[in-house]
C-alpha positions in Angstrom: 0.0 0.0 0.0 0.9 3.8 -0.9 0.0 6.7 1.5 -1.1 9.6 -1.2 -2.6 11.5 1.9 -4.1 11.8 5.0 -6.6 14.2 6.4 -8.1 14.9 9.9 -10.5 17.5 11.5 -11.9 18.6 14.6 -9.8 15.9 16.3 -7.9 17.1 19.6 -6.3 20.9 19.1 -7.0 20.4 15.3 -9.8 22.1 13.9 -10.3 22.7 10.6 -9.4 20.0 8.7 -5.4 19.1 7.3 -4.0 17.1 5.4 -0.3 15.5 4.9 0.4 15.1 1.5 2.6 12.9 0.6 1.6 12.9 -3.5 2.2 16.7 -4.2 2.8 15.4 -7.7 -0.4 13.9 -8.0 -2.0 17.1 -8.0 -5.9 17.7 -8.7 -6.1 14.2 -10.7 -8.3 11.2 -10.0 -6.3 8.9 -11.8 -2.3 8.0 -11.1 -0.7 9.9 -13.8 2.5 8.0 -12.9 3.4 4.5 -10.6 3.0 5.2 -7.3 6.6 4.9 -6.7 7.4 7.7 -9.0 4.3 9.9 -7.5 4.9 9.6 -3.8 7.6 10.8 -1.2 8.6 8.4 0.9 9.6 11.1 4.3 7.3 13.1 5.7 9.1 15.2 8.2 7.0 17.6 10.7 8.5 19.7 13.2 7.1 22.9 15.6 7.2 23.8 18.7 6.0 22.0 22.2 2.2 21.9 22.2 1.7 22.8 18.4 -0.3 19.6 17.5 2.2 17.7 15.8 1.7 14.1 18.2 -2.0 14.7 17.5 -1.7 14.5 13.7 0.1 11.4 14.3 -2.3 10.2 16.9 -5.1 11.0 14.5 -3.8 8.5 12.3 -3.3 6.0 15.1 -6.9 6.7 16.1 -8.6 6.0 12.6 -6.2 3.0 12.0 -7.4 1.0 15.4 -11.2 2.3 14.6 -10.9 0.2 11.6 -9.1 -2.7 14.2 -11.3 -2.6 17.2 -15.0 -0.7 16.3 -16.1 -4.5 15.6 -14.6 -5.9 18.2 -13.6 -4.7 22.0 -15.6 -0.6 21.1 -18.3 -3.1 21.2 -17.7 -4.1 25.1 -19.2 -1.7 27.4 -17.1 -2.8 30.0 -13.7 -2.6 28.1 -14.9 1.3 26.3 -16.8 2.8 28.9 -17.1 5.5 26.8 -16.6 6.2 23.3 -13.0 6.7 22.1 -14.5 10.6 20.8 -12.1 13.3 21.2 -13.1 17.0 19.3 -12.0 20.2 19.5 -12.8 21.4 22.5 -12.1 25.4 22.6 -14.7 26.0 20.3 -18.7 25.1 21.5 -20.2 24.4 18.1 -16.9 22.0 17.0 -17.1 20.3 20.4 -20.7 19.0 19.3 -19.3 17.7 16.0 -18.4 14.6 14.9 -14.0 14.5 13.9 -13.3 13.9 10.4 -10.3 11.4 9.3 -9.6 10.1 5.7 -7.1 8.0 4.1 -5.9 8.6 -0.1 -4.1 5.4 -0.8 -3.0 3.2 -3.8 -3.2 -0.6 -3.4 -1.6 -2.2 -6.5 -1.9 0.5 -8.9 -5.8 1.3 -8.0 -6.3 4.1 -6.0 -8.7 4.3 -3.0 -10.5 7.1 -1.2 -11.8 6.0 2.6 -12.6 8.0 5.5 -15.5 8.9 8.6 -16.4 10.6 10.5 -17.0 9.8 14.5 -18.9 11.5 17.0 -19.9 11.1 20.4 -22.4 8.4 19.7 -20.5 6.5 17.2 -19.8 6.7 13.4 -21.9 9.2 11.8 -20.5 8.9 8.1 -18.6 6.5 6.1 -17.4 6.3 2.7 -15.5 4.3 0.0 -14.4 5.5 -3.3 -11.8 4.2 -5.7 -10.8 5.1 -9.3 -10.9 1.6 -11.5 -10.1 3.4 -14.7 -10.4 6.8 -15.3 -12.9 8.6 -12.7 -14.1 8.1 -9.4 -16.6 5.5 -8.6 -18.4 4.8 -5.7 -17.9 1.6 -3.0 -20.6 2.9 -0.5 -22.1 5.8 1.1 -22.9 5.7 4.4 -24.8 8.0 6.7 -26.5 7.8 9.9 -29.4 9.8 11.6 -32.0 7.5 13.6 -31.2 4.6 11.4 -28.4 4.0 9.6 -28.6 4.1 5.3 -26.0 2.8 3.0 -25.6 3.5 -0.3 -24.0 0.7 -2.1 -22.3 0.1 -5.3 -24.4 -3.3 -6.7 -22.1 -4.0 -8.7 -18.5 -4.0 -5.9 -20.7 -5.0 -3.1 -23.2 -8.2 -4.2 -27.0 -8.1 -2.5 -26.1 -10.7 0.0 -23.2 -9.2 1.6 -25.3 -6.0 1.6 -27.4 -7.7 3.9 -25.0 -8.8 6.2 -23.3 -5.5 6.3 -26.6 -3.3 6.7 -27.2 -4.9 10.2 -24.0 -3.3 11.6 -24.0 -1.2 15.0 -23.7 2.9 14.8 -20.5 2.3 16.9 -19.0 0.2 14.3 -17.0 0.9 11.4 -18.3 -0.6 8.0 -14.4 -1.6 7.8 -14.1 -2.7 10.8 -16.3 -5.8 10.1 -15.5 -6.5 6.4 -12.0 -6.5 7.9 -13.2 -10.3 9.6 -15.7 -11.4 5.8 -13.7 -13.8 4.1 -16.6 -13.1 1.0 -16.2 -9.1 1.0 -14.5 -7.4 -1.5 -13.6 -4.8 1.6 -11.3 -7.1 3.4 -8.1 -6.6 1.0 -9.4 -2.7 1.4 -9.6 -3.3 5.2 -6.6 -5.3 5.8 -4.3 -3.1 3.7 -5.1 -0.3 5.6 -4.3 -1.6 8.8 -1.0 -4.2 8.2 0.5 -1.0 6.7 1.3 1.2 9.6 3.6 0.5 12.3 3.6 3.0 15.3 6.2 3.8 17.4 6.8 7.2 19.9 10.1 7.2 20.9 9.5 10.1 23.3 7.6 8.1 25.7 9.6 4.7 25.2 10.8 3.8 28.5 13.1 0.6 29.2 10.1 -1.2 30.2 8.2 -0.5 26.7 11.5 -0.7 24.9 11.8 -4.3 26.3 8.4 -5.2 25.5 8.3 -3.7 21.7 11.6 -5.9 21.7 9.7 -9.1 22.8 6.6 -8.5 20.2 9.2 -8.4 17.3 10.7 -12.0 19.0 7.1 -12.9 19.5 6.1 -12.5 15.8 8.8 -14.8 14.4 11.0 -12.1 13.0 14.1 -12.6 15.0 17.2 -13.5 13.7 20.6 -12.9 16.4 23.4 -12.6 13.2 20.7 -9.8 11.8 20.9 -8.0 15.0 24.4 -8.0 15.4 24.9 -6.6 11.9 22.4 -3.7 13.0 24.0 -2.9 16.0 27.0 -2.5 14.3 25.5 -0.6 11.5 24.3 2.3 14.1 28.0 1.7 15.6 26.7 1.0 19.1 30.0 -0.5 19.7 28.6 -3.8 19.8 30.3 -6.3 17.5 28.0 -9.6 18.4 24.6 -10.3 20.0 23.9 -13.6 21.5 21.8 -15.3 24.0 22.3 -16.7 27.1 20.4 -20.4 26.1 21.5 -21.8 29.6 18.6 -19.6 31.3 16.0 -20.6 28.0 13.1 -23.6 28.5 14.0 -25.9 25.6 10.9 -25.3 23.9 11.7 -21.5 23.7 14.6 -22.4 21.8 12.9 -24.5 19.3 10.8 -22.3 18.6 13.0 -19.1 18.0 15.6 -21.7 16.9 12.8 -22.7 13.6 12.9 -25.8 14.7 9.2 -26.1 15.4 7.8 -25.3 12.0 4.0 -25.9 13.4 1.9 -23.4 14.8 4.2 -23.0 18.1 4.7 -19.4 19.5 5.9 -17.5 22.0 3.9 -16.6 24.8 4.8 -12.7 25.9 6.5 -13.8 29.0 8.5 -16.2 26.8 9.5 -13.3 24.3 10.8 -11.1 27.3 12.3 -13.6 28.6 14.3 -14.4 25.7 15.0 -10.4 25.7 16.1 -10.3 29.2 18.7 -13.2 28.7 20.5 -11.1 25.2 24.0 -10.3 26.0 26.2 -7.7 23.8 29.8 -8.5 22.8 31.4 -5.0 22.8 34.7 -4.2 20.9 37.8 -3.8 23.8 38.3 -7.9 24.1 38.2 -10.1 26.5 35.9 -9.9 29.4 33.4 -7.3 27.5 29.9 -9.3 27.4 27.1 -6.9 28.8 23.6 -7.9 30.1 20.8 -5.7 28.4 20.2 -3.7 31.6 23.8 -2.6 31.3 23.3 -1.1 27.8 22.9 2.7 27.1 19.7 3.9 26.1 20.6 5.3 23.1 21.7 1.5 22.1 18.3 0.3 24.0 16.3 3.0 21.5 18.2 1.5 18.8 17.9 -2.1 19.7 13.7 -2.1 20.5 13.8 0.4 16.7 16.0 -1.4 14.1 14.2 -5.0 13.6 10.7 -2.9 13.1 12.9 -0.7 10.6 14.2 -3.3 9.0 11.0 -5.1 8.7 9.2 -2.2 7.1 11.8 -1.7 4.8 11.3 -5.3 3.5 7.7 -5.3 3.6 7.3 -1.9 2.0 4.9 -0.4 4.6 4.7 2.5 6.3 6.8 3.5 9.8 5.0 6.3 12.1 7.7 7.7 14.8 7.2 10.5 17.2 9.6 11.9 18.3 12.4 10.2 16.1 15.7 12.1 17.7 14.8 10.7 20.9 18.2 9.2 22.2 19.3 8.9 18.9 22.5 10.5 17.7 22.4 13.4 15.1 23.6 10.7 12.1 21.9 8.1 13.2 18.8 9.7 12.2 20.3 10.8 8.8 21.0 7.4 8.0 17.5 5.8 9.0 16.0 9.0 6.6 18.4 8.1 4.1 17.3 3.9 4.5 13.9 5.5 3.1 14.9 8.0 0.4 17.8 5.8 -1.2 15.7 3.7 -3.6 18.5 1.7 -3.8 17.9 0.2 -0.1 14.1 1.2 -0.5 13.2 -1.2 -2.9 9.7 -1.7 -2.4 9.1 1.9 -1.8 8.2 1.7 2.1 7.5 5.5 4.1 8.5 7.1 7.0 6.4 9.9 8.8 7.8 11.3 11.8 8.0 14.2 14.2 11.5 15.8 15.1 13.1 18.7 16.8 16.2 18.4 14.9 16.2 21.4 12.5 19.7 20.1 10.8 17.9 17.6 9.0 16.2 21.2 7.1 19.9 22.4 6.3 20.9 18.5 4.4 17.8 18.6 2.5 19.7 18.1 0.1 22.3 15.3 1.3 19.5 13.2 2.6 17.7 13.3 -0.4 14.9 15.5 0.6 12.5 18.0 -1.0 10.8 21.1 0.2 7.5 18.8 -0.1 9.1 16.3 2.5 9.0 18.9 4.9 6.3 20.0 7.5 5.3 22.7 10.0 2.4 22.7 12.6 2.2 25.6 15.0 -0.6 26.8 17.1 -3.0 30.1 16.9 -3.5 32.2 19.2 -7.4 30.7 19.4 -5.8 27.0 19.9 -6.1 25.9 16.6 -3.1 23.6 15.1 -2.5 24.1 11.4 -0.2 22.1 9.1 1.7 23.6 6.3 5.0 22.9 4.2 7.9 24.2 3.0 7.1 24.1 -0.2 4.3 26.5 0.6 7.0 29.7 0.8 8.9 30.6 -1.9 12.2 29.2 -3.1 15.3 30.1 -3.1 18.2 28.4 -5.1 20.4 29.7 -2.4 18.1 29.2 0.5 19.9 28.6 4.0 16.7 26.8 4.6 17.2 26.3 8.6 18.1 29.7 9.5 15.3 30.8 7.9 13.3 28.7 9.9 15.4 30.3 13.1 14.8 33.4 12.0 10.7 32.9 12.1 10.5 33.0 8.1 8.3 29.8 8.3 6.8 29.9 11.4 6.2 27.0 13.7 8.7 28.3 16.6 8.2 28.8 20.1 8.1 32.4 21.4 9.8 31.2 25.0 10.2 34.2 27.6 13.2 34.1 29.8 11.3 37.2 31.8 8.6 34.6 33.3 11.1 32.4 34.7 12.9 35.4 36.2 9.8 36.9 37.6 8.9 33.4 39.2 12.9 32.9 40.4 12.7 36.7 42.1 9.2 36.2 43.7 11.0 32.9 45.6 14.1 35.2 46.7 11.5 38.3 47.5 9.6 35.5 49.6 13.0 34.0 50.9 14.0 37.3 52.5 11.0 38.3 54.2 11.4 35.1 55.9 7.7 33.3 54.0 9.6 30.2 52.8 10.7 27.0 54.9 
């Protein structure tokens, strides 16, 4: 699957509704006018200040991808939702009341696919499908709901029976959602694209604990291979030359199965995958005596560790990697080589995508090294009203001569911080005021 865009509205401090585009070469037209390869970017870089929106654009995302997941299943289970999962603007009293808007502008194959709803406090109150089998838009289903829900379907995508089947759905449920589980819908490759694509990670908020478990899910899913990881820990030169595992403290049957010797339907169960991740030890470059146990490790080479296999994986699989906060203990070239894994076509060869959120503004400045374009770059900042809007570079003129990140210092583009040093002086001489007129401890 290709991600031509996303859009979301009235979801969290955004508003009005935004859209990431990552097919500005696609333009106004229905139809591919190239491959999707040649038509979309593979980076999508946003930065701004603290508080600008930019982790609820990426949670946006998040929330429309696990609406498609869970709607059918567990947003069914009053016990498990006590409430609906329905967070709007809420600065604004007519947007609070409204449902949030969230679409997706994809290519599967070469076909291209327009999905999206919208979700309000009660549930879902619109739904759509549309794709473009030659030349034009054509409809999959319309869906809207008032006291009873009406769908508008497509006879000739969606056959009378399944019509049936899906018409009985509940308001809190995506259409999706269930065709995602229909072996007979034509909706399930739709459905299931959409959600094996995207792989979420938020760097920011990944403790050792979470590190350790998003470690143990990659073991769990079969995707672990110890000569890989040692050649990726070298790669990011961690100083690590070797990563093994201490088998002595394994169960037998844990080694089997990570070992491919069981080629049934054996699996780890998640305290055998952490257990397996507790007992890795790293060989580091200094000779003899130099083995290190994972709680010994730094956690810039923890970030890396828990990171690499899922980047590797998506760059195989040619999906689509969502990071927040990306330069979390991550060095400065580190994160030019993992952008440059995604724009080097030679090492993406099946055209996977990276969206993530930084601070680092160098990455602006080597544009050009890393293979970027003014498109691949992206700006959210905050009104004065609370209001998060989403722009790119491209949007401002060009330069041939641009010194593109002092610009951005120098408030050309927006999307800074206006920080006051004169608050936390007035709050530091208030506590020195109070300190000698004796009103502190």
């Amino acid at each position: 699957m290709g991600l031509l865009r996303f859009s979301v509205g009235n979801f969290r401090s955004i508003k009005d509704i935004v859209t990431l585009d990552l097919s500005p070469k696609l333009g106004d037209a229905s139809k591919l006018t190239r491959l999707t390869k040649e038509i979309t970017e593979p980076v999508a870089a946003i930065f701004g200040p603290n508080g600008s929106g930019k982790s609820n654009l990426l949670e946006a995302l998040q929330f429309a991808h696990d609406a498609i997941v869970q709607s059918a299943i567990s947003w069914q289970i009053p016990d498990a939702s006590p409430t609906q999962p329905y967070s709007p603007f809420k600065l604004n009293k007519e947007a609070a009341s409204q449902p949030s808007f969230f679409e997706f502008d994809f290519t599967i194959g070469e076909t291209r696919y327009l999905y999206g709803f919208t979700y309000g406090r009660d549930g879902v109150v619109e739904e759509w499908l549309s794709y473009v089998p030659k030349r034009r838009w054509s409809s999959g289903f319309i869906r809207n709901h008032t006291k009873t829900p009406e769908i508008d379907w497509n006879g000739s995508y969606i056959t009378k029976d399944l019509q049936k089947n899906l018409d009985k759905i509940d308001k809190r449920e995506l259409l999706l959602s269930t065709a995602l589980r229909n072996n007979d819908s034509p909706l399930q490759e739709v459905a299931h694209s959409l959600v094996s694509s995207f792989t979420f990670l938020s760097l920011g908020r990944l403790t050792l604990e979470n590190q350790i478990r998003q470690l143990a899910s990659f073991i769990q899913k079969n995707h672990f291979d110890l000569d890989e990881l040692s050649l990726l820990m070298q790669a990011a030169d961690t100083g690590v030359k070797a990563v093994s595992l201490d088998e002595e403290k394994i169960p037998t049957r844990v080694l089997r199965i990570i070992n491919g010797f069981d080629t049934g339907k054996a699996t780890l169960s998640n305290d055998e995958a952490e257990l397996v991740t507790h007992n890795l030890e790293f060989t580091h470059d200094g000779g003899k005596n130099s083995t290190f146990k994972l709680s010994e490790e730094s956690a810039g080479t923890l970030t890396w560790l828990s990171t690499a296999p899922i980047l590797l994986q998506t760059l195989r699989e040619g999906t689509i990697l969502v990071v927040d906060e990306l330069d979390s203990n991550l060095h400065q070239k580190l994160i030019e080589m993992i952008i440059t894994c995604f724009t080097d076509s030679t090492i993406n060869q099946h055209r996977a995508q990276l969206i993530f959120i930084t601070h680092n503004t160098s990455i602006i400045e080597h544009m050009d090294d890393l293979s970027l374009s003014t498109e691949t770059i992206w700006f959210m900042e905050k009104s004065q009203n609370g209001e998060s809007s989403l722009f790119s570079l491209a949007d401002f003129p060009k330069h041939s001569d641009a010194h593109y990140e002092y610009r951005y210092w120098e408030r050309q583009y927006g999307a800074l911080p206006y920080l006051s040093t004169a608050i936390l002086r007035g709050l530091a001489d208030a506590h020195l005021q109070k300190s000698e007129h004796g009103f502190t401890d």
